[in-house]
KOLPA-792302 format. One record per atom (N, C-alpha, C, O): x, y, z; residue in three letters. Coordinates in steps of 0.02 Angstrom, whole numbers, plus 50000, padded with zeros to 5 digits. Atoms other than C-alpha are relative to their C-alpha. Example, Ala and Ser with C-alpha at 12.3 -4.5 7.8 and 13.67 -1.06 7.14 Angstrom:
KOLPA-792302
500454994150000ALA506154977550390ALA500455006050000ALA500975005950033ALA499584994149997SER506844994750357SER499615005550037SER499865011050045SER
This chain:
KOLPA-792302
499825005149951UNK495735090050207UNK500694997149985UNK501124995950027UNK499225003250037UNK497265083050092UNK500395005150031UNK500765003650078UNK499474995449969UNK498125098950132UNK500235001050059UNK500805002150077UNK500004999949907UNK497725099350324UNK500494994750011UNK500864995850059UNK500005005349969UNK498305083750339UNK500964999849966UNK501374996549998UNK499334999750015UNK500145087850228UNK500385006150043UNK500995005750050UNK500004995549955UNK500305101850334UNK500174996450081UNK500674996950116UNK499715003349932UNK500235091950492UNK500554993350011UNK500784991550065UNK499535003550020UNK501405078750416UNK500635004249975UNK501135001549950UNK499374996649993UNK502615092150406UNK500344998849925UNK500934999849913UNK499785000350088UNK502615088050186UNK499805005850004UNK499375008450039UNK500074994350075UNK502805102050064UNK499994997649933UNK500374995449891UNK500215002050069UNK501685099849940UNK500195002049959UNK500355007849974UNK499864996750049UNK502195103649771UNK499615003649977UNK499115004050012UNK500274992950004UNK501525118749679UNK499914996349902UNK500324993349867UNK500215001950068UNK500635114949501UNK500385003349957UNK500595000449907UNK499774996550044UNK501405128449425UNK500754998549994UNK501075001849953UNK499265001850016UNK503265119549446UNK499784993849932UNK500194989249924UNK500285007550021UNK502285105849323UNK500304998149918UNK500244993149883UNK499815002050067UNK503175109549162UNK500604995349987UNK501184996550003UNK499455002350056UNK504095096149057UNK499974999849949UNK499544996749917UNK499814999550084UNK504715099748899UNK499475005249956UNK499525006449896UNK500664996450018UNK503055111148881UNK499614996450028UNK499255000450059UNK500385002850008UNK502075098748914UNK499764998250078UNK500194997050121UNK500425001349923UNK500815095649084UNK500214992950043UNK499954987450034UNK499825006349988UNK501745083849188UNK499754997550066UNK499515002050100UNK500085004649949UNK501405071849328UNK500305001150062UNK500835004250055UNK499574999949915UNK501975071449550UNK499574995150031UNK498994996350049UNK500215001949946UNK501695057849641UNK500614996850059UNK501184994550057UNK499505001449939UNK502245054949818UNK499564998550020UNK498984999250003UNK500355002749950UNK501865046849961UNK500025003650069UNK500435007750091UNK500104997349939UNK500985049350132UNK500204992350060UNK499894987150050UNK499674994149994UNK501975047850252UNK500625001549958UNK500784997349917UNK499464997750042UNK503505057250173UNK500504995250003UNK500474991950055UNK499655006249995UNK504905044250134UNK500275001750029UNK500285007750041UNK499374998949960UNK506255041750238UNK500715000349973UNK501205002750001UNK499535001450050UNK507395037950104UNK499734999849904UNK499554995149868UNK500344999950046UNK506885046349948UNK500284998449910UNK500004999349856UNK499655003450024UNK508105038849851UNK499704992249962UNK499794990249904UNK500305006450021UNK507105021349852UNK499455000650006UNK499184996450042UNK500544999249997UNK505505029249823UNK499844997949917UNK500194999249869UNK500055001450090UNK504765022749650UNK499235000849999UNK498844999350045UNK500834998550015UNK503025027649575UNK500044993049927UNK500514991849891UNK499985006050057UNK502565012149447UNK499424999649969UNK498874998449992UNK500724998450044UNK501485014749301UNK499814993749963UNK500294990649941UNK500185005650020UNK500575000549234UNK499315001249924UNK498715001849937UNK500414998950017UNK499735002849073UNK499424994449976UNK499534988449966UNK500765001949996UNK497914997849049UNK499844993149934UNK499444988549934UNK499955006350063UNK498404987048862UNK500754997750002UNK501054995949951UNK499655005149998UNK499814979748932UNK500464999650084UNK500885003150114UNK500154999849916UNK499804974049111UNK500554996750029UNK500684997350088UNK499325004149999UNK501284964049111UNK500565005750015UNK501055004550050UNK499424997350016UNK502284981249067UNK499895003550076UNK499355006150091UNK499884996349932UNK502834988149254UNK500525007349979UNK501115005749972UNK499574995750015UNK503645007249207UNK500245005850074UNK499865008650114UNK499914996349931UNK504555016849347UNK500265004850021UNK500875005350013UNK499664992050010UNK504935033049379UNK500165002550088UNK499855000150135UNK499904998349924UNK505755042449548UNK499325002050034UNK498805002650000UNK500404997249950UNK504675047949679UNK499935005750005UNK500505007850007UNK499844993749983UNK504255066449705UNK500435004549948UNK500735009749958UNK499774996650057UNK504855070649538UNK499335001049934UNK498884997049923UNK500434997150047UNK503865080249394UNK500244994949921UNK500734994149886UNK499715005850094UNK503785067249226UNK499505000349965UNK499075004249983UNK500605000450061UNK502585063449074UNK500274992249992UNK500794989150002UNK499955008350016UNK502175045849023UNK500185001649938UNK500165006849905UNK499715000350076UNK502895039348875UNK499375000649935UNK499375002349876UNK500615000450070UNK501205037148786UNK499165001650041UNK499005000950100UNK500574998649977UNK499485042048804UNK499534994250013UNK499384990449967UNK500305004849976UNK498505030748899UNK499654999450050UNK499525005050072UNK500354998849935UNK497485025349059UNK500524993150029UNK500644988449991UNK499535001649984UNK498765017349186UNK499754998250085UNK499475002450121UNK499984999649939UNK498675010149349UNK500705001250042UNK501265000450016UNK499454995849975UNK499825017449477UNK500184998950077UNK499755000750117UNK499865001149914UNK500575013149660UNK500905003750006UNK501335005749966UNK499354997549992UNK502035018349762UNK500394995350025UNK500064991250057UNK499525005149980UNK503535007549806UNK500415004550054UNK500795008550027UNK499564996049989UNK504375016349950UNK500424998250069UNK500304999850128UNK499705003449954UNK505635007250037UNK499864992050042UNK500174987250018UNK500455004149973UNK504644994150161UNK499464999950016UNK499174997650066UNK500704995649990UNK503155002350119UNK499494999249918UNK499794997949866UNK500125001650054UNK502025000649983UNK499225003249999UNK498915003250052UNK500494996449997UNK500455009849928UNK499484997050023UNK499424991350001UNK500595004949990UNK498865004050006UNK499484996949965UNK499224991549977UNK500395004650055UNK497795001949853UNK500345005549931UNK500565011149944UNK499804997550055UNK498315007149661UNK499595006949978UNK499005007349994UNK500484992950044UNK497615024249573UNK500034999749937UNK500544997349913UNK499875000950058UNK497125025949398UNK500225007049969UNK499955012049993UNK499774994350041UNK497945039149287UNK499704999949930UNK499904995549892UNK500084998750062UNK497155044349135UNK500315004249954UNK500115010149953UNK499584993249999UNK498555052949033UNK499765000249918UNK499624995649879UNK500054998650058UNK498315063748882UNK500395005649987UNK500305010450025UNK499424996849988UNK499825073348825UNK499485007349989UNK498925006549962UNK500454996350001UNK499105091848836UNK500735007650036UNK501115007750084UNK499554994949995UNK500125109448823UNK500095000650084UNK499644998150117UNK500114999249951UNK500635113848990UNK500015008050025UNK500385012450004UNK500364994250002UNK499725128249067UNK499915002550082UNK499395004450110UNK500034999749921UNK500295130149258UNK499364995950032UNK498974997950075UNK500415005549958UNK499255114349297UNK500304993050002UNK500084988149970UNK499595005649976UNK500375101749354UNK499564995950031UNK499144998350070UNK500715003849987UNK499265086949385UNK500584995550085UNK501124992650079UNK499615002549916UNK499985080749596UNK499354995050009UNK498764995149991UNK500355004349957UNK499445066749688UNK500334996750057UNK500734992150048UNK499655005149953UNK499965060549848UNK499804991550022UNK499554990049968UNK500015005549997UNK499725042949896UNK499984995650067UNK500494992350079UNK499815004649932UNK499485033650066UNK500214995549991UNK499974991849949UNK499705007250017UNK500735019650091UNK499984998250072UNK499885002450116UNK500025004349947UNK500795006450229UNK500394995949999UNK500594994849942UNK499315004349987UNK502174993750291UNK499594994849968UNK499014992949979UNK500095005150039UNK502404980550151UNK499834992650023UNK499924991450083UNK499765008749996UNK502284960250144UNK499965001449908UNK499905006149869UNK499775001750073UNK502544951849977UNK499794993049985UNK499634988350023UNK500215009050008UNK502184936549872UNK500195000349949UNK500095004149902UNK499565006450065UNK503204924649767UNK499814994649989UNK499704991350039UNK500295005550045UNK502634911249662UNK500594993550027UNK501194994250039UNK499455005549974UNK503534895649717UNK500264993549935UNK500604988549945UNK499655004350020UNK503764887549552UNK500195005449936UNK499875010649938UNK500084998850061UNK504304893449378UNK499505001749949UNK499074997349943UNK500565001450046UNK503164899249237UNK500274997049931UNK500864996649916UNK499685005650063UNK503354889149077UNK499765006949951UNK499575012649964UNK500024992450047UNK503214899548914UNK499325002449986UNK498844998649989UNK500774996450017UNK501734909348874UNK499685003950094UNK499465009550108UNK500424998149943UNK501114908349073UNK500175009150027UNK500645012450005UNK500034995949960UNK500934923049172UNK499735000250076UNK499274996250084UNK500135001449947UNK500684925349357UNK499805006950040UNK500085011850064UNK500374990249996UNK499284938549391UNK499614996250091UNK499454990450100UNK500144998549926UNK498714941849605UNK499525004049992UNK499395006049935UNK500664994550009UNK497274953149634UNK499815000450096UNK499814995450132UNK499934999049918UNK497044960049829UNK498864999049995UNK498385001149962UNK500944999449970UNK495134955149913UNK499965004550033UNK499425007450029UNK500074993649944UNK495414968350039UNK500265006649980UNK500345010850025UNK499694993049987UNK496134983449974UNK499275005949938UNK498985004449886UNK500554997350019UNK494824998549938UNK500155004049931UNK500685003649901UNK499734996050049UNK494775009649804UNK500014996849948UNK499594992349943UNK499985004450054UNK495335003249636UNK500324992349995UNK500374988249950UNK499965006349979UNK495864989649717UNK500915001350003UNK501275006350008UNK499285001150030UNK497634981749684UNK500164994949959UNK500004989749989UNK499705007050012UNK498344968149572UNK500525001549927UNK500525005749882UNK499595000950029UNK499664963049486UNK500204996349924UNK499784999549892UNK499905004350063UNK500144952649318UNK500684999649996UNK501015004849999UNK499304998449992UNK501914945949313UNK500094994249947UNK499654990049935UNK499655002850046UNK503074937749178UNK500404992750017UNK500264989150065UNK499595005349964UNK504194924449204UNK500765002350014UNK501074999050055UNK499444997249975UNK505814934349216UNK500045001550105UNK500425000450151UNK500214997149908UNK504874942349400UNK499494994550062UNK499304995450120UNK500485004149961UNK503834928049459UNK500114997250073UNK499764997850123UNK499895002249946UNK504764919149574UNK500325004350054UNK500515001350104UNK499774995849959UNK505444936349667UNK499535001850038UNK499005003050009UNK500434995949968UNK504564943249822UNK499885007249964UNK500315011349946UNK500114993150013UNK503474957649767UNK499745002850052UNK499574999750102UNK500244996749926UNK502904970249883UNK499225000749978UNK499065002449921UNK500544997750009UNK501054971649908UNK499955003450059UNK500415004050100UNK500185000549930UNK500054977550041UNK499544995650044UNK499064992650022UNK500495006249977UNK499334966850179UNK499454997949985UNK499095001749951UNK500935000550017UNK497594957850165UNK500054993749989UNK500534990150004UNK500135007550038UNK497004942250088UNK499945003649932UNK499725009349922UNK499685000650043UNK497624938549912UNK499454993249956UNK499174988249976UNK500385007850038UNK496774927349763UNK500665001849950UNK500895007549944UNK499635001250013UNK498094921049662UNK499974995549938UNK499494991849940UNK499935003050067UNK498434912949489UNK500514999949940UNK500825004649914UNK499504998750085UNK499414907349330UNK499544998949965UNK499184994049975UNK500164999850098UNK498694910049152UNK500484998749949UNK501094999349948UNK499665002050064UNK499044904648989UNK500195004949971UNK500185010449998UNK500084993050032UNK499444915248840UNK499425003249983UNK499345009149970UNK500634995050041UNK497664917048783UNK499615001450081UNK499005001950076UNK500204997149960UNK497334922048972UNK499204994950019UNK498664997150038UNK500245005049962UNK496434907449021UNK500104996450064UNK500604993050051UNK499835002549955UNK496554900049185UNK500314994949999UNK500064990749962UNK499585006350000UNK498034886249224UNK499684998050083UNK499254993650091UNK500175003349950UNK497774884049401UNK499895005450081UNK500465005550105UNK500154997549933UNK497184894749582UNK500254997550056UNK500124992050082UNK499865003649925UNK498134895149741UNK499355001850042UNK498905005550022UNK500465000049946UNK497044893949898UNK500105009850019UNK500505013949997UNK499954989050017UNK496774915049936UNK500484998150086UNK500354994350133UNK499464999549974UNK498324918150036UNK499855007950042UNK499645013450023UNK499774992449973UNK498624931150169UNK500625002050011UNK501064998350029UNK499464998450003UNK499864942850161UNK500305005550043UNK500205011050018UNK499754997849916UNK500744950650340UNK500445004749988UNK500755004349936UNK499614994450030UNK501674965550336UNK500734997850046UNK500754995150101UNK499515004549985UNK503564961450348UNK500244992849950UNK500754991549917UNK499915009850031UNK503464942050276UNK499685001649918UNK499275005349893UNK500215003450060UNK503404934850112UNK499504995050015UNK499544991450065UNK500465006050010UNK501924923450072UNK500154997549938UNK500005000549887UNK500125001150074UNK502374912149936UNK499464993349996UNK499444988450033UNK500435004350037UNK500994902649836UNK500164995749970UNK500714995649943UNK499785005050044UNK500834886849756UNK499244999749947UNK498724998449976UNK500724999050021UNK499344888349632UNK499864992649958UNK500194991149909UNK499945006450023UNK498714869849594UNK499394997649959UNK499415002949928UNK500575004050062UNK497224861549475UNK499484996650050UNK499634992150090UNK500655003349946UNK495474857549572UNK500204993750004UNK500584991549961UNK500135006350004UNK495264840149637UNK499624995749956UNK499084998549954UNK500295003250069UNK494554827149486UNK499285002350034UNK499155002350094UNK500685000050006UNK492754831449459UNK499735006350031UNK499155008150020UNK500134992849976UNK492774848149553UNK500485005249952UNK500995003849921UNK499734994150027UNK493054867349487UNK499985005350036UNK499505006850072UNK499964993449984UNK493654882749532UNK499955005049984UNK500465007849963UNK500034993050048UNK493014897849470UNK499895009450037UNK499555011650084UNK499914994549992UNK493454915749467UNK499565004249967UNK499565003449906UNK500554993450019UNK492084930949437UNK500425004149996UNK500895004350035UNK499604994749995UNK492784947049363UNK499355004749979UNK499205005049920UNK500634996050030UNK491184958649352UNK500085007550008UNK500105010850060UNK500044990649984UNK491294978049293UNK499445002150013UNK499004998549989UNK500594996449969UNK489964988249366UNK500105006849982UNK500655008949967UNK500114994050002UNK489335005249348UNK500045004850062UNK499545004550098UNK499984995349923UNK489795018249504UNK499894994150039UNK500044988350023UNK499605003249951UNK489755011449654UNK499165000150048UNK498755004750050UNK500705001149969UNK488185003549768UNK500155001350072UNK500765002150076UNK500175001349929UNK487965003849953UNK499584997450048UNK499534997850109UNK500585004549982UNK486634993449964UNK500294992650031UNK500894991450020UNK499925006849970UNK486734975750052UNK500034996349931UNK499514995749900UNK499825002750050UNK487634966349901UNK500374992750020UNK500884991750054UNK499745005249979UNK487764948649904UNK500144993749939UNK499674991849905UNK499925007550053UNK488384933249784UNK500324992749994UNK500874990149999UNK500045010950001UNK488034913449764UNK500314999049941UNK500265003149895UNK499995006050052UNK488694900949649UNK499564993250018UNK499704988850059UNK500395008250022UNK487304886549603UNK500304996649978UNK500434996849917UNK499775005050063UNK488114872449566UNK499464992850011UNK498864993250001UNK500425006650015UNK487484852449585UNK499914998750102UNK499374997350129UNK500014996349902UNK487614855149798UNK499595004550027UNK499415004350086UNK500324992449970UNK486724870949819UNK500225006049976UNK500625006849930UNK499734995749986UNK486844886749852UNK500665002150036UNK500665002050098UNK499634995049954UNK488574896249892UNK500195005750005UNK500205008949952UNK499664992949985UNK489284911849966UNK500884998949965UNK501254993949971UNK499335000950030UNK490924914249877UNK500714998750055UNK500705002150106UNK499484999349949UNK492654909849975UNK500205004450027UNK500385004650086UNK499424992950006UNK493454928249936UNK499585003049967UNK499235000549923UNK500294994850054UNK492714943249871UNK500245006850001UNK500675008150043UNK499744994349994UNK493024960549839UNK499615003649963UNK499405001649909UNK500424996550053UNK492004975149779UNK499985007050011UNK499605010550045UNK499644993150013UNK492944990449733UNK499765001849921UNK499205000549899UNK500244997250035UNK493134999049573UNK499464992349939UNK498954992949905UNK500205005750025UNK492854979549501UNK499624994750058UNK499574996350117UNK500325005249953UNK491964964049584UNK500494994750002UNK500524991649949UNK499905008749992UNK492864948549630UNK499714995050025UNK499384997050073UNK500395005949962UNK492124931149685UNK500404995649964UNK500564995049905UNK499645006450018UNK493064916349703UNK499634993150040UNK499404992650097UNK500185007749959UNK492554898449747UNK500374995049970UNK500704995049918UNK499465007350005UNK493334881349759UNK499614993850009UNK499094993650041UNK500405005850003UNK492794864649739UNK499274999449987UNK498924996250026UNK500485000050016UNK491234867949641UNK499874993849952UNK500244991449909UNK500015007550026UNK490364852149592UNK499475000949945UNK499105005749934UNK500524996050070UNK489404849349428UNK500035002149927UNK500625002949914UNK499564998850051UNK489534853649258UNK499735008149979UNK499885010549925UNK500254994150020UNK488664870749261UNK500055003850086UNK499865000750136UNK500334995449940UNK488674885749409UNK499525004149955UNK499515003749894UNK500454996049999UNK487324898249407UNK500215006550058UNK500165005950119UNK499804994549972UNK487944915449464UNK499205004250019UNK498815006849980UNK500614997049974UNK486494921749596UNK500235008050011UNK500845007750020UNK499664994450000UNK486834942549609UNK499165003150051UNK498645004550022UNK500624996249956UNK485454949649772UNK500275009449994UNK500845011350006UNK499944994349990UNK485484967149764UNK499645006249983UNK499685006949922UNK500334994350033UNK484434984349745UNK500315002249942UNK499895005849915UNK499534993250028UNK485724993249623UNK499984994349942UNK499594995249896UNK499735004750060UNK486354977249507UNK499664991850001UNK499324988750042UNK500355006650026UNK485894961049426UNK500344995449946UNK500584998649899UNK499805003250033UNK486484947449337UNK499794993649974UNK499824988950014UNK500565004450032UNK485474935349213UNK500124997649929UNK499804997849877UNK499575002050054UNK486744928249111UNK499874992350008UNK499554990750058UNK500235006949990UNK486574909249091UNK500454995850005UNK500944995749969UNK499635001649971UNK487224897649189UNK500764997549974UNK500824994449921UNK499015002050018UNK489404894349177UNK500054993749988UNK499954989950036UNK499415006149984UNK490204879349120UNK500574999150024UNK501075002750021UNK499455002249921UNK491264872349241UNK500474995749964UNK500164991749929UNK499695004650019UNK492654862949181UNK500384995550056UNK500704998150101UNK499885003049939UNK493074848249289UNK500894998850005UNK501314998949960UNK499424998049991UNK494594848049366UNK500595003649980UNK501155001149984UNK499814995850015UNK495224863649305UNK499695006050020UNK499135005950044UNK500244994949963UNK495084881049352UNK499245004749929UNK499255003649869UNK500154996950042UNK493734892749269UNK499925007850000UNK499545009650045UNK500074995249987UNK493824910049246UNK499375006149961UNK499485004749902UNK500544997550007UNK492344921749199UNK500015007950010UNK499985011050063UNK499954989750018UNK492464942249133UNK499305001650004UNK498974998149965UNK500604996950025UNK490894950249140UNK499755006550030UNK500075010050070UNK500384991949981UNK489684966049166UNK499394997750047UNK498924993950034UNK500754998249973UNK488444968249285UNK499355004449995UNK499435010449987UNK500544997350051UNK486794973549232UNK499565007350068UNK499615007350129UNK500144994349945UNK485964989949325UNK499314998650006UNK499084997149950UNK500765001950003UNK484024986449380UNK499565008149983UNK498955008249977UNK
């Protein structure tokens, strides 16, 4: 179907067996459709223990990463920008006429800039609710913070962290229009309320009717924002209380961890696994 479909896009795919560098089994990615200007096409590797580091190589050219690793991966190409990230697992490995290709669907960009400064240590990491696949998100420094970056459209959850990768503060989940910058202001709950972020890995992938509450001192809620690709997201705002209780309905997964402390008027953020029934 990939091929049908480069074929009727009038690309010529590359050929595995052009795949050698230096000996060694190298890398092609490009995008669908073919750039218009392949000049300002950039592939950007992001590795997996250090998320901050953005590495960038041309478009439609044969390369090897610098180090062996697992990497997330999008395309930058022009006013265009990949629709969700891919992961690369690279392990340097003789090369043996198997040039490892991938093309890439991209879609007309928007972007988002941070509207203030980060102070030292912070960082200023984005994460897409809508995009499928391995999703998308970002982690940025303070050199790149306040520049439009390109994403692709959707709704957006948004945040600065500390150095030990603790939550500083959550903008409201932002959408982002293809064309326009959205910039964020990410601010500190109201006194006595919290905001907390779910990051839950899962095993493969469900299709079952999957749904998730936060208990706090109010009730039951449905989360503001969610997303549930290769990871889970759930975000909520103004949770009252000094404990949530993460409810998880679903045939496939489960979660029976005990209930979160909430820190009041501050954000809280929350890593975890979901359990398989």
């Amino acid at each position: 179907m990939r091929l049908l479909l480069l074929l009727l896009l009038a690309v010529i795919p590359p050929r595995p067996r052009d795949g050698d560098v230096g000996g060694l089994q190298g890398v092609f990615f490009f995008p669908i459709p073919e750039s218009a200007k392949p000049e300002a096409c950039t592939v950007h590797l992001v590795p997996n223990d250090d998320p901050a580091l953005d590495i960038v190589h041309p478009c439609s050219r044969w390369f090897v990463p610098a180090e062996e690793g697992m990497y997330g991966v999008w395309i930058e190409d022009g006013e265009r920008v990949s629709a969700s990230r891919t992961v690369l697992a690279y392990t340097p490995a003789p090369f043996a006429n198997n040039g490892f290709i991938e093309a890439m669907d991209t879609v007309p960009a928007g972007a988002i800039a941070l509207d203030r400064e980060l102070r030292a240590g912070e960082t200023f990491r984005f994460s897409s609710l809508t995009a499928d696949g391995y999703g998308f998100e970002r982690r940025i420094t303070a050199k790149d913070a306040t520049r439009p970056l390109r994403v692709p459209p959707g709704r957006w959850i948004a945040g600065i962290y500390d150095k030990d990768h603790e939550a500083v503060a959550f903008a409201p989940i932002v959408t982002v229009r293809a064309g326009e910058v959205a910039h964020v202001t990410p601010c500190k709950p109201a006194t006595g309320e919290s905001d907390l972020f779910v990051i839950l890995k899962k095993r493969g992938h469900s299709n079952d009717d999957f749904a998730i509450y936060a208990e706090d001192a109010d009730g039951r809620h449905p989360p503001d924002g969610f997303n549930d690709n290769a990871r889970f997201y759930a975000v909520w705002y103004g949770l009252r209380g000094s404990t949530a209780r993460i409810v998880v309905e679903s045939k496939t997964y489960k979660y029976t961890r005990a209930p979160i402390a909430l820190r009041k008027g501050e954000p809280t953020i929350v890593r975890d696994s979901l359990e398989t029934r």
